[in-house]
N, C-alpha and C positions, 0 to 999 in steps of 0.2 A: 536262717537266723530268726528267731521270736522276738518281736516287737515286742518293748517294755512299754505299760500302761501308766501313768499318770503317776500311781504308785510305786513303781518301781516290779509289779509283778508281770509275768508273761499269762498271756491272755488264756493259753493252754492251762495253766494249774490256778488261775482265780473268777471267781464269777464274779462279776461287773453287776452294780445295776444300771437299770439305762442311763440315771442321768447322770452317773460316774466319769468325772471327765478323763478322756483315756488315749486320746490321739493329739497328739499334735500337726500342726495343720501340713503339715508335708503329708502324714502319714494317712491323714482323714483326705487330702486330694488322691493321694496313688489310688486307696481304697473305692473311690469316688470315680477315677476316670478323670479327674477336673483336672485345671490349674491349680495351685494356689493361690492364683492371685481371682477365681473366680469365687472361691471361698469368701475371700477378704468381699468381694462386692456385693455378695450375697448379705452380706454383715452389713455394710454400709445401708444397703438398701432395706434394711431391720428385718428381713424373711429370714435371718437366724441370729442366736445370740450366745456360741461359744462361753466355756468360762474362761476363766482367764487364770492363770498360774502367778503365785507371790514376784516373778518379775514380767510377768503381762503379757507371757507366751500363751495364744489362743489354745484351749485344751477342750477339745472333741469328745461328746459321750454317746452311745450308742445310738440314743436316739437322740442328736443331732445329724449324725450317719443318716437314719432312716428319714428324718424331715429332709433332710438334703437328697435324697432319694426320690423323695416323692416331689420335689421343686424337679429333679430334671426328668424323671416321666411326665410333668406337666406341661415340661418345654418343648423337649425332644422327643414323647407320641404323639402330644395332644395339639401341639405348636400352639401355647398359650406363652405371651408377653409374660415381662416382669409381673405388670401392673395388676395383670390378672391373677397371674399367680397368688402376690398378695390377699386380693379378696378371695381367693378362693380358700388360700390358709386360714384367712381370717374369718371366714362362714363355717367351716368343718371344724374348726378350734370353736366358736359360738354353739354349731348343732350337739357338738361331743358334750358342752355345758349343758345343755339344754336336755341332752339327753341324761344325764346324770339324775339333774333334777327333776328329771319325769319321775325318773326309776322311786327316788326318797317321796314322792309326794302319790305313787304305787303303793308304795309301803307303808305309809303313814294311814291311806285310807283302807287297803286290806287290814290293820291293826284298828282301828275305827268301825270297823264293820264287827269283826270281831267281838270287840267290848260291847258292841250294841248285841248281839246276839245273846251276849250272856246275862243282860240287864232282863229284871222279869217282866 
């Protein structure tokens, strides 16, 4: 049986973007290995944040899957705490910004270099 997605399509004939919400939290634990009630704590403890469906059914997007992924390789290879966990999301979410911002401030001074080349 093909799981129906958030929209009503089967995952086999629609492509999803990641943050398309697409499982419902039964269907994001089987997927997962979890409970669903570890789901729900993971939420409480704000290390993820589900969207939620016109009557307030948590709805799963790809990459909640994958953040949720890499919370239980933190737990269960690394045997990192909650607490840790947290900062550890919260440093790799900071360096991904950080590195974004390198990239545009690369680019601004390669375009910078540039214009000055061509100045006589």
């Amino acid at each position: 049986m093909a799981q129906v997605g958030a929209r009503g399509r089967s995952p086999k004939t629609a492509t999803l973007e990641p943050d398309e919400p697409a499982y419902v939290i039964s269907v994001a634990a089987s997927l997962l290995g979890v409970h669903a009630q570890t789901l729900r704590y993971y939420e409480r403890m704000g290390l993820i944040e589900p969207s939620r469906s016109r009557g307030n059914i948590r709805l799963f997007s790809d990459r909640d899957i994958s953040r949720i992924q890499q919370i239980k390789r933190l737990i269960d290879d690394l045997g990192v705490n909650l607490a840790g966990v947290e900062v550890i999301l919260r440093m790799s979410e900071r360096l991904s910004v950080l590195e974004s911002e390198l990239e545009e401030l690369r680019k601004e001074a390669d375009s910078l270099r540039s214009g000055l080349r061509r100045l006589p």
